[in-house]
VOGU-3710 file (C-alpha; in Angstrom, 3 decimals, decimal comma):
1> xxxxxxxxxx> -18,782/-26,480/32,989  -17,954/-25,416/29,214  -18,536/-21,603/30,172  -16,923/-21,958/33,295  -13,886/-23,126/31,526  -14,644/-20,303/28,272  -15,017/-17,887/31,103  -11,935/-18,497/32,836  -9,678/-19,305/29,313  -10,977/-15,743/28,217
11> xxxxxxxxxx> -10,169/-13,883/31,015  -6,681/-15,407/31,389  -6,154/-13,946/27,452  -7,863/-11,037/28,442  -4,767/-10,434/31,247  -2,459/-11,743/29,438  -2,856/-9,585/26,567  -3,340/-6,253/29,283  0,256/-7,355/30,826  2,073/-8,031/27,245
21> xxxxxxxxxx> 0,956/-4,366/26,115  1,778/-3,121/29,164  5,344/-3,929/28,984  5,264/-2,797/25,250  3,968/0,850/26,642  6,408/1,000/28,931  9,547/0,216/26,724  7,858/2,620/24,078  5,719/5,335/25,522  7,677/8,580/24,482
31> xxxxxxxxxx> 7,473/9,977/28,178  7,281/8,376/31,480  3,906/9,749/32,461  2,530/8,095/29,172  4,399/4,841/30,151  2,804/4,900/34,029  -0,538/6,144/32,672  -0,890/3,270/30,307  0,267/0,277/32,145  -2,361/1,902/34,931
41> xxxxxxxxxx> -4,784/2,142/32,815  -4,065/-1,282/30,962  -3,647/-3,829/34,593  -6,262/-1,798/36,127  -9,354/-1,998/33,476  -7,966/-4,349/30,708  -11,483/-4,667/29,176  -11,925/-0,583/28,410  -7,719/-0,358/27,870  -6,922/-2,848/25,732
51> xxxxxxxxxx> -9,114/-1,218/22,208  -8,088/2,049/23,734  -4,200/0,873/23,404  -4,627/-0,261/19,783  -6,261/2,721/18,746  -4,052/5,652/21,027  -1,365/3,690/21,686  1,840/4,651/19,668  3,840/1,375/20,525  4,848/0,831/16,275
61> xxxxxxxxxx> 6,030/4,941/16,136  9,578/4,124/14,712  8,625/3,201/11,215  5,887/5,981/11,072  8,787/8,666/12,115  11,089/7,288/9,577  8,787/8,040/7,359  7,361/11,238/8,090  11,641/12,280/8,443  12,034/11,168/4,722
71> xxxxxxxxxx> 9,375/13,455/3,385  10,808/16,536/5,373  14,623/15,716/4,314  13,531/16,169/0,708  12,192/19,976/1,462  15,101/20,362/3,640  17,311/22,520/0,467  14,393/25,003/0,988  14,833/25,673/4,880  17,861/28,254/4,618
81> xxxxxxxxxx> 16,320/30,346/2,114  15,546/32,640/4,689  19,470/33,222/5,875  19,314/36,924/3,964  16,831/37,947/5,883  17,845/36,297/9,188  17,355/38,550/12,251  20,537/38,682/14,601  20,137/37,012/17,238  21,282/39,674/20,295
91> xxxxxxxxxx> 19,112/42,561/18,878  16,285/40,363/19,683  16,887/40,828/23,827  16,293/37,185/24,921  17,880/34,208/23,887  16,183/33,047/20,542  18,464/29,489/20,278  15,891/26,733/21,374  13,114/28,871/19,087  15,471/27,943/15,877
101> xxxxxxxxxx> 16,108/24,632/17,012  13,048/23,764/17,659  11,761/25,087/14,354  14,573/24,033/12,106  14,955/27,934/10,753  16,675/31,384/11,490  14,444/34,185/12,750  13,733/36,167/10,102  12,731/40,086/9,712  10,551/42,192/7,423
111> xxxxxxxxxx> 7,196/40,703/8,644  4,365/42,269/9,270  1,502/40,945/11,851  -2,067/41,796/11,894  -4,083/40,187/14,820  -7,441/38,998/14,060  -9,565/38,292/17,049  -12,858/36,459/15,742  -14,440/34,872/13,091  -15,731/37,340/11,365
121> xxxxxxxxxx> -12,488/39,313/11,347  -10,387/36,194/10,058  -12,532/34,835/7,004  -13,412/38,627/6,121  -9,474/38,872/5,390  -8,894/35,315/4,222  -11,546/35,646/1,604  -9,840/38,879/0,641  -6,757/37,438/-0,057  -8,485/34,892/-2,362
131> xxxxxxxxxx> -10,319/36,626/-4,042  -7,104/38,801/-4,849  -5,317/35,312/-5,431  -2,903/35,703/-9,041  -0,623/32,308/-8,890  -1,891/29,905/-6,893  -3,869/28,999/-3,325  -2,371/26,723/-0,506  -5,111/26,151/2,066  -5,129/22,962/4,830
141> xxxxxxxxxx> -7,373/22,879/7,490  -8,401/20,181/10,538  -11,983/20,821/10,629  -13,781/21,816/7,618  -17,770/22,010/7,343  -20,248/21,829/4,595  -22,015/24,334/6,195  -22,784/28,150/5,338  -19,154/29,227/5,956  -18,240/26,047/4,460
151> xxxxxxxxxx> -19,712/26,758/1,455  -18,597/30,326/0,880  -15,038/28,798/1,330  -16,056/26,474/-1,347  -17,766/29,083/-3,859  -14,470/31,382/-3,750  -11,817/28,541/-4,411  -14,002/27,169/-7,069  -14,235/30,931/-8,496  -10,060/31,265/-7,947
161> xxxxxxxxxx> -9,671/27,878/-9,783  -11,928/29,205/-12,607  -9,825/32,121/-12,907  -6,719/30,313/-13,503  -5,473/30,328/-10,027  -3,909/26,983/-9,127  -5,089/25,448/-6,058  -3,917/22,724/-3,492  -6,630/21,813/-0,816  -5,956/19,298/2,172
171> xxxxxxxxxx> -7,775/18,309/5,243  -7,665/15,665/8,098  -9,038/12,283/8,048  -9,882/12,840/11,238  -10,939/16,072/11,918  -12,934/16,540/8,559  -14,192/13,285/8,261  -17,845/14,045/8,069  -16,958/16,198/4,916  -19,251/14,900/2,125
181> xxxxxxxxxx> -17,529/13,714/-0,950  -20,023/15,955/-3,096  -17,927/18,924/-1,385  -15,279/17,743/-2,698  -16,092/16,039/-5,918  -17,351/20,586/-6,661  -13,735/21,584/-6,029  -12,381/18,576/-7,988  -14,530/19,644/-11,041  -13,022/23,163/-10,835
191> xxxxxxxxxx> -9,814/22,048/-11,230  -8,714/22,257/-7,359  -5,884/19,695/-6,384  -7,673/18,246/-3,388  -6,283/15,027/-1,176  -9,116/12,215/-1,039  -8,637/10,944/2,470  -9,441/7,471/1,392  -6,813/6,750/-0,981  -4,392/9,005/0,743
201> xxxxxxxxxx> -0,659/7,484/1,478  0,101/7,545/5,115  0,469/4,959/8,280  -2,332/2,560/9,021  -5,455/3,356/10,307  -4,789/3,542/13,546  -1,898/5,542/13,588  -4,315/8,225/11,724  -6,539/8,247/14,339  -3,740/9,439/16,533
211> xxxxxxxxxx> -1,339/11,771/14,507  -3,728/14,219/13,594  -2,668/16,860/11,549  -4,320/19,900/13,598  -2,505/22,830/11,271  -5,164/25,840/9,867  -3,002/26,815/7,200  -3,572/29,386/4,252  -1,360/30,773/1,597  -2,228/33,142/-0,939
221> xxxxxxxxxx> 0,687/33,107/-3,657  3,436/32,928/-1,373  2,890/36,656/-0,379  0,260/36,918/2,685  -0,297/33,686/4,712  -3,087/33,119/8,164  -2,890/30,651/10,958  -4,343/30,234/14,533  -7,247/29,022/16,326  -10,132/28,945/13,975
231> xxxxxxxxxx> -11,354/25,869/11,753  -13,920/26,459/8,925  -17,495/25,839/10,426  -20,338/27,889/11,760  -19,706/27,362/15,554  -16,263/29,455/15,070  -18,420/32,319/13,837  -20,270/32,235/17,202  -23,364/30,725/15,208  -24,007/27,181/17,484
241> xxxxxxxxxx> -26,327/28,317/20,079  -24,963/25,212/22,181  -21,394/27,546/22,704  -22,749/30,796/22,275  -20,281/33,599/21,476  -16,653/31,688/20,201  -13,614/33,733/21,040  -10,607/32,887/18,746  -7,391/34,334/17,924  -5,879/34,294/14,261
251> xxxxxxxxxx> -2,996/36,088/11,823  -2,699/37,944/8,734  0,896/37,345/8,189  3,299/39,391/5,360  6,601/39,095/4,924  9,538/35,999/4,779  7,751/34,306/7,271  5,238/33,105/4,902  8,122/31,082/2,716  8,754/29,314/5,865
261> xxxxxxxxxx> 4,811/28,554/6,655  4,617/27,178/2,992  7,701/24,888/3,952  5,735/23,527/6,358  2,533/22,871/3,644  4,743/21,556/1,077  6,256/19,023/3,353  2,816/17,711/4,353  1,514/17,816/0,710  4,614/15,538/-0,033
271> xxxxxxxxxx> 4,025/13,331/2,498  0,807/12,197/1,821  0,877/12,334/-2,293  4,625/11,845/-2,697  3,908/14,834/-5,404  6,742/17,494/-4,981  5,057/21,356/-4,806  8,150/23,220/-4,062  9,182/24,034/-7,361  5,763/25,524/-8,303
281> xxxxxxxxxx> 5,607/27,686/-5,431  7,149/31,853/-4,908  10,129/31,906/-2,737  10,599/35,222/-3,268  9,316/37,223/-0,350  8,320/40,551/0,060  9,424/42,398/3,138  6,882/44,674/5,060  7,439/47,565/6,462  6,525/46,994/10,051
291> xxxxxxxxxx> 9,950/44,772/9,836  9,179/42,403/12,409  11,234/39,525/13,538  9,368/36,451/12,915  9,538/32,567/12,836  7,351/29,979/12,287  7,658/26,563/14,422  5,730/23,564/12,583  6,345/20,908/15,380  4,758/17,006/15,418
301> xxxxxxxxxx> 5,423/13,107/15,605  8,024/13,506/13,622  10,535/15,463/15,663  13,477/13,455/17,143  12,513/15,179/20,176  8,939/16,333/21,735  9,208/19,522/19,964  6,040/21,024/20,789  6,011/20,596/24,758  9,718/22,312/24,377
311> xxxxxxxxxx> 8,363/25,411/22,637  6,372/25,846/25,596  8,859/24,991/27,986  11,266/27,576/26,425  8,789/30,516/26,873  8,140/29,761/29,921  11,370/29,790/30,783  12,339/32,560/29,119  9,729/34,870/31,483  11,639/37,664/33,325
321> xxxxxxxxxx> 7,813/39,449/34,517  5,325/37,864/32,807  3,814/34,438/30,886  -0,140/34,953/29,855  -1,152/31,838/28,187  -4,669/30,763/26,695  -5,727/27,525/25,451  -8,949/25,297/25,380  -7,465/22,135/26,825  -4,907/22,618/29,738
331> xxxxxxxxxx> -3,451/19,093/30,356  0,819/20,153/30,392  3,189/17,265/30,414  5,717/16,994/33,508  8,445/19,467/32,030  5,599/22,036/30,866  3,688/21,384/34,659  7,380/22,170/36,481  8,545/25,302/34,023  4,601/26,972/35,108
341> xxxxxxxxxx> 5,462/26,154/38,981  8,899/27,424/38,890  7,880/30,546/37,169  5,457/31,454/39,559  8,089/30,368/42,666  10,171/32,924/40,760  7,757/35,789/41,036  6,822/35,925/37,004  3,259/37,475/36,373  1,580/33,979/35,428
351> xxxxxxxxxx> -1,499/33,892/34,043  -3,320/30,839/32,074  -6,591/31,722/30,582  -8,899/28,609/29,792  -12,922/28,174/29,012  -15,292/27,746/31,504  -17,726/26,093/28,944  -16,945/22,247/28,371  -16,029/20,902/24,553  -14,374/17,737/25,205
361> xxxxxxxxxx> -15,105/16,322/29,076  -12,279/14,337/29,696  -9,579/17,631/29,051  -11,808/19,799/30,911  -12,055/16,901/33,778  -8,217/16,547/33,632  -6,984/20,250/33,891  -9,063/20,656/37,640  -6,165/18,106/38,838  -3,851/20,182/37,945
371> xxxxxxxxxx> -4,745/23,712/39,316  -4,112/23,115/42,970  -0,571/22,780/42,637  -0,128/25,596/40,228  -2,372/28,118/42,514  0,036/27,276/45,290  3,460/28,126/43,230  1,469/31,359/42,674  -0,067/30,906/39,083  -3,700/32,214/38,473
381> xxxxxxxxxx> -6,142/30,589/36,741  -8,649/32,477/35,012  -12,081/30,684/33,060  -13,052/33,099/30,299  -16,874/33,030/30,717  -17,548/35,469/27,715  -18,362/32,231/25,557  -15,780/29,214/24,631  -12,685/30,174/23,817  -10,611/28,321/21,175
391> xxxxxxxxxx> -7,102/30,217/20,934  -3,939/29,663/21,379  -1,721/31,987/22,669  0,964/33,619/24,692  2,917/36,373/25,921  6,188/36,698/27,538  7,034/39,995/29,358  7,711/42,482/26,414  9,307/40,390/23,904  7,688/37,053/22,546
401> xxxxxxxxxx> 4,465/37,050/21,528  3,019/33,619/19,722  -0,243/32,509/18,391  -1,346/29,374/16,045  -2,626/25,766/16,829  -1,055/24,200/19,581  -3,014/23,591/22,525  -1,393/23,224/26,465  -1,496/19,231/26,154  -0,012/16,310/25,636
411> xxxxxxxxxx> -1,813/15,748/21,987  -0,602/19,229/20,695  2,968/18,259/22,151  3,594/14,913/20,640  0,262/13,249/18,917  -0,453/16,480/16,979  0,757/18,372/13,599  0,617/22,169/14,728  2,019/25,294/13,710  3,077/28,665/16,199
421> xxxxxxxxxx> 3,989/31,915/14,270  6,359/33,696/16,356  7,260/37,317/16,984  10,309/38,704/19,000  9,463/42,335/19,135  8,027/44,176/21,615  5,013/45,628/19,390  3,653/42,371/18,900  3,979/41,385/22,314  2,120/44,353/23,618
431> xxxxxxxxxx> -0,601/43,968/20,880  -1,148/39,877/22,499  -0,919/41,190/25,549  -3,387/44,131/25,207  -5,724/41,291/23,461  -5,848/38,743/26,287  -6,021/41,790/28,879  -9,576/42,253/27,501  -10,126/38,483/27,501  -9,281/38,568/31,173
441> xxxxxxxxxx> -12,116/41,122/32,114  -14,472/38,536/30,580  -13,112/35,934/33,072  -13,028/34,685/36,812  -10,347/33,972/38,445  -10,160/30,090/40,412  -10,640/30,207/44,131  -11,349/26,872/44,680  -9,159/23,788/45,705  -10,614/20,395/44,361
451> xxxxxxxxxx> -11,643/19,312/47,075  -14,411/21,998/47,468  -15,322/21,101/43,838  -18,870/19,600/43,230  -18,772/15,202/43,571  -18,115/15,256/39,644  -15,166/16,923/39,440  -14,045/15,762/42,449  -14,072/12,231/42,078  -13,073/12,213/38,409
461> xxxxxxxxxx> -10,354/14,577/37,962  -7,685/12,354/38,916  -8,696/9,619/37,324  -9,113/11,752/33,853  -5,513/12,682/34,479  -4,450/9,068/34,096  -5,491/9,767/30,279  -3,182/12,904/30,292  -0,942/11,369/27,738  -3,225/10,913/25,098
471> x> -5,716/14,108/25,863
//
């Protein structure tokens, strides 16, 4: 009789506690498919969705985006340093408005742009520009290894900090979190300024879990900067036999446009040591020669509004004849989802390019419930079956061309730190454009609905989509 009773006491709490944070995700879920997904998820399996609600759910957001708001108002004096070199607006031939908005900054020209397309190409140059380092080194990435590219990272900062070269070194909780502390303690003893994730400042644990910072971010005294795709690890030089051949998109980037990517460093460096960089750091830039119009968009949990989704959303938009996009994960919110259909209803050239080989299931799982109506608005769907592919990327017809760390979901759009560098020219557009052309003769188009899938994918596709909001 007692377990009878424990039984039927627990499962009452059990229910109880499913239908209390159910109304909670529906008063606070930042979008309504994250409000119906969760209280789904939460009344339907309460066993599996209550942990998963206290560890993904983002019910206690206000205070952390007070926060995070109060570390970026005290870089704000920095963020029209760039008005001298601000591009005007009409020469750029679409309308640039929601780009600025969204990134808080003015276009600006005299950038240069070189494209590097693998692993090998990207930490050949990055380890050029340390080891040419003078003033100082900003470098932040999401996943960092202690592995052979690991260490040769390692070996040149310590050899930079030797020097004299000041350096500031960050990394997620998250992402990095199998990073030994010997690693570390090495950079420490050369003098690096490095963030110990356990002692950092920032929201409680499980608000880290979720707000990942996902930015690849380095500086070389305020003169030559790099973002995109690629992490620091073997696999991203195509050396884990389990992926084979990684295909990854980063930049070199010259120019003003690297002041505004170190605005976007120094705010996260102040937010999780309270220790103010700005004043140590060049914010004089040099112009390049290939004077390209440039801006850099550092969106996350911290916008007032879900900046990231509406960067998409504006390039989509903004297609006259064509969007090519290429990301890992593919699981768009409902105002990304609807710009992709009506572009294709309007007769724009759309193309998404995504890996055939699995990373994470559940993304992969999610994106197949997707295609259908896409394919039927007139987008294609192409798997890239040259190896996985990791970038991030897009074109739009002959005058926006952007690449950095945001992926097509829901984590990059609101759960996510990223970073895009921007270009509204029609030389870097044709240069992304070019590059993905060759990525699409390494792929197959879809031709199947999901219904002909195999059982698998079938059967669990639309359920994975339930967890589109926090994929």
């Amino acid at each position: 009789m007692f377990w009878i009773v424990f039984s039927t006491a627990a499962l009452a709490a059990t229910w109880t506690a499913a239908g209390l944070a159910a109304l909670s995700a529906a008063r606070t879920a930042r979008t309504p498919q994250g409000a119906i997904g969760w209280v789904v998820f939460l009344l339907a399996v309460p066993v599996l969705a209550l942990p998963a609600y206290l560890i993904f759910g983002h019910h206690r957001f206000k205070g952390y985006w007070k926060s995070r708001r109060a570390a970026e108002q005290a870089v704000i004096a920095k963020r029209n340093f760039t008005s001298a070199q601000s591009q005007d607006a009409a020469a750029a031939g679409v309308n640039t408005a929601p780009f600025e908005v969204i990134a808080g900054l003015n276009i600006c020209r005299g950038n240069g742009l070189d494209i590097l397309v693998n692993g090998t190409e990207t930490f050949n140059s990055i380890f050029e520009a340390i080891e040419n380092a003078q003033d100082y080194i900003l470098i932040q990435y999401y996943i960092l290894r202690a592995d052979g590219l690991g260490m040769q990272l390692q070996s040149r900062l310590i050899a930079a900090a030797e020097r004299g070269v000041t350096v500031w070194f960050m990394t997620d909780s998250i992402g990095s979190r199998k990073l030994s502390r010997d690693y570390k303690r090495a950079l420490e003893a050369a003098g690096v300024n490095i963030i110990d994730p356990a002692v950092q400042r920032g929201p409680w644990h499980r608000l880290r879990i979720n707000f990942r910072n996902h930015r690849k971010t380095v500086i070389v005294d305020g003169r030559t900067g790099f973002t995109g795709g690629l992490n620091v690890g073997n696999e991203y030089l195509g050396l884990n036999p389990e992926f084979g051949p990684w295909r990854d998109t980063h930049v070199r980037l010259t120019g003003p446009v690297v002041q505004q990517l170190q605005l976007s460093f120094a705010e996260d460096w102040l937010w999780r040591t309270q220790e103010p960089i700005l004043d140590l750091l060049n914010w004089e830039p040099e112009t390049s020669p290939q004077d390209l119009p440039a801006l850099i968009a550092s969106t996350g949990p911290g916008d007032t509004t879900g900046n990231g989704s509406m960067l998409y959303f504006s390039a989509i938009t903004a297609a006259r004849t064509r969007i090519w996009l290429a990301s890992p994960y593919f699981v768009p919110d409902q105002d990304v989802f609807a710009a992709l259909k009506h572009a294709g209803l309007r007769g724009v050239d759309v193309r998404v390019l995504l890996p055939e080989t699995i990373d994470h299931h559940l993304p992969w799982l999610a994106s197949f419930a997707f295609f259908d109506e896409l394919r039927e608005a007139g987008v294609r769907i192409l798997r890239y079956e040259g190896g996985f592919m990791h970038q991030k990327c897009f074109v739009v017809d002959d005058t926006i061309a952007g690449i950095g760390t945001a992926n097509l979901d829901n984590r990059s759009f609101r759960l996510n730190f990223e970073t895009m560098a921007l270009f509204f020219a029609q030389r870097p557009a044709e240069q992304v454009a070019e590059m993905l052309a060759k990525d699409f003769q390494n792929a197959k188009e879809l031709a199947v609905r999901l219904d002909q899938q195999n059982p698998r994918v079938r059967l669990l596709a639309p359920v994975a989509r339930l967890l589109a909001p926090v994929l």
